[in-house]
C-alpha positions as CSV (number, residue, x, y, z in Angstrom):
1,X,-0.9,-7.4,-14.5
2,X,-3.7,-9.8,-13.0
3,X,-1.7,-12.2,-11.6
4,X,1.3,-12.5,-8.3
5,X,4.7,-12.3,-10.0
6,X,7.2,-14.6,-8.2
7,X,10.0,-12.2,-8.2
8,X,12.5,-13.6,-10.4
9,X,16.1,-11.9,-10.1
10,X,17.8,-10.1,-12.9
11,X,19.8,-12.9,-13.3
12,X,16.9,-15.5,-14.2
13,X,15.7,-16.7,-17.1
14,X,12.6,-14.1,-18.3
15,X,13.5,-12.0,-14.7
16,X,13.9,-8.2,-15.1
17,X,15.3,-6.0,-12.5
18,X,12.0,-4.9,-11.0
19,X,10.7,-8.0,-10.5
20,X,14.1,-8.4,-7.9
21,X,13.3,-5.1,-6.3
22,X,9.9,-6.3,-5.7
23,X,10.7,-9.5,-4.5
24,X,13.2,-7.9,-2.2
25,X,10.4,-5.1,-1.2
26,X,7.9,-7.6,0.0
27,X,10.5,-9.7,1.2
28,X,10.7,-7.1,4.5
29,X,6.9,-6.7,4.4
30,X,4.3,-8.7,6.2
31,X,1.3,-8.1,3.8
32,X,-2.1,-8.5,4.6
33,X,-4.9,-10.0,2.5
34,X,-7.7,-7.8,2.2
35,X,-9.7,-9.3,5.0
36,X,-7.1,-9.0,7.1
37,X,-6.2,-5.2,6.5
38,X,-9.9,-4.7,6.9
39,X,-10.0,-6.4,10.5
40,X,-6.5,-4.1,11.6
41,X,-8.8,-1.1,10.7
42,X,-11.9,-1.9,12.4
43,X,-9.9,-3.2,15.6
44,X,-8.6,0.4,16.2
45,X,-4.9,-0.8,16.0
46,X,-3.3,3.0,15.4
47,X,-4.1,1.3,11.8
48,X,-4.7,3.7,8.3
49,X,-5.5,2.9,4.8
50,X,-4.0,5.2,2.8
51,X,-4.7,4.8,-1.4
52,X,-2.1,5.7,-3.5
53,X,-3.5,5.4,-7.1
54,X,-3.6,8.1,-8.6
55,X,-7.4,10.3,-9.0
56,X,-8.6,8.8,-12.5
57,X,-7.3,5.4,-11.8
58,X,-9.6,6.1,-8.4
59,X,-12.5,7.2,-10.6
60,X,-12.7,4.6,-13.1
61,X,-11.9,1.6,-10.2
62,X,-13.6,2.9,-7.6
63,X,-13.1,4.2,-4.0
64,X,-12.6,2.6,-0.1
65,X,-15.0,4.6,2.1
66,X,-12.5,6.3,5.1
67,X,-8.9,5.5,2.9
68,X,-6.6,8.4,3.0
69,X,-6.4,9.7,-0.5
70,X,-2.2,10.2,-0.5
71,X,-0.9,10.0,-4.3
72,X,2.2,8.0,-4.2
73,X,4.4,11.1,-5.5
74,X,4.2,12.5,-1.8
75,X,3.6,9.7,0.3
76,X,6.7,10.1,2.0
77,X,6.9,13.8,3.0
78,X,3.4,13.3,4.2
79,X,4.3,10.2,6.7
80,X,7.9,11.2,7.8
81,X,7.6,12.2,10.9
82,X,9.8,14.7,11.0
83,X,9.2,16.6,7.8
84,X,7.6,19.8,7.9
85,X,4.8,18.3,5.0
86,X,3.7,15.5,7.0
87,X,0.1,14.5,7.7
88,X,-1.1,15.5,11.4
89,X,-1.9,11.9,12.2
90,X,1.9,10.8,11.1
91,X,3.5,11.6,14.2
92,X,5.5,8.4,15.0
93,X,7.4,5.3,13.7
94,X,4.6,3.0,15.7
95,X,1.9,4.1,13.1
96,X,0.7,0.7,11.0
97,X,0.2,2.5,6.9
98,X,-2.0,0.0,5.2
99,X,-1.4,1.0,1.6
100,X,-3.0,0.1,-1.2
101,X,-2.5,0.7,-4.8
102,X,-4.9,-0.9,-7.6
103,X,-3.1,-4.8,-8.2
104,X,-1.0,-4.5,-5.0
105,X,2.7,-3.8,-6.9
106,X,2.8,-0.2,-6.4
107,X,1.8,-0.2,-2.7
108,X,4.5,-3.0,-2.4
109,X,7.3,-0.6,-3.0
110,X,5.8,2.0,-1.2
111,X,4.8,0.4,1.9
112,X,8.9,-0.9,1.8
113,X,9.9,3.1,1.4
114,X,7.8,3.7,4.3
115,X,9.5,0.9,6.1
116,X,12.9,2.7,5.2
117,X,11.8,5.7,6.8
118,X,11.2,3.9,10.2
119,X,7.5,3.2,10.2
120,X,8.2,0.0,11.2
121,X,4.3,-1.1,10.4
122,X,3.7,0.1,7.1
123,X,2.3,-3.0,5.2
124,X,0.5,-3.3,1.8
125,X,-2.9,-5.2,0.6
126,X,-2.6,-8.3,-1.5
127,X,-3.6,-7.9,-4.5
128,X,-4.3,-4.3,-4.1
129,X,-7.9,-2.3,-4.6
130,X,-9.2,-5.2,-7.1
131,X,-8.5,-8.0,-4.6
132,X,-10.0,-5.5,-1.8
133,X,-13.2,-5.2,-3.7
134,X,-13.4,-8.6,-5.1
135,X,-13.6,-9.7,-1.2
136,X,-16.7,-7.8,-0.9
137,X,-15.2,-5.5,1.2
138,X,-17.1,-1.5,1.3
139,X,-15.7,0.5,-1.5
140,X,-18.3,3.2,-3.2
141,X,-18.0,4.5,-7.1
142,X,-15.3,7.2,-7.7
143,X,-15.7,10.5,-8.5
């Protein structure tokens, strides 16, 4: 997938059922473009990039120097604030999780799960790690 899907309902002609839960995902999001996510970071907002993709999708695409590496199998339990497997630094709903996921699909529905949890802030990158790195912003080789 290279380009933004326009989130076509089941019902529409070449629409499938994820492209409505997507479309209904972002619709509750306010996404940030790379630049912006970027600025929310450096501007000490209670901001965190946390990367989703999964460790050989990191090492063939690359990395984000200071993203929290939190595969998207657990990303819940570690931002729920009151579960017993959360992250020390997810402590309340006022917490703004960046996420970002390599085309920016991924990190769509998990920024809305987030959302559905009660962090409020969580948001995703447009157009994911590929965007991110196209805009020339720091990202290192993986591992």
């Amino acid at each position: 997938m290279t380009t933004e899907r326009t989130g076509a309902g089941a019902g529409d002609a070449g629409g499938s059922r994820i492209d409505a839960i997507l479309a209904a995902a972002r619709s509750r999001l306010r996404r940030l473009e790379p630049a912006e996510a970027a600025r929310a970071l450096s501007a000490g907002e209670d901001s965190v990039l946390v990367d989703i993709r999964p460790a050989a999708q990191r090492a063939e695409e690359g990395e984000i120097p200071d993203a929290l590496i939190v595969e998207r199998n657990v990303l819940e339990w570690r931002f729920d604030p009151t579960s017993d497997a959360r992250l020390p630094i997810a402590t309340g709903d006022d917490l703004q999780v960046i996420v970002i996921c390599s085309e920016g699909y991924t990190s769509s529905l998990a920024a809305d799960a987030l959302r559905q949890l009660g962090l409020h802030r969580a948001t995703d990158v447009i157009g994911g790690y590929h965007a991110w790195s196209a805009a020339g912003l720091p990202t290192r080789r993986g591992e």
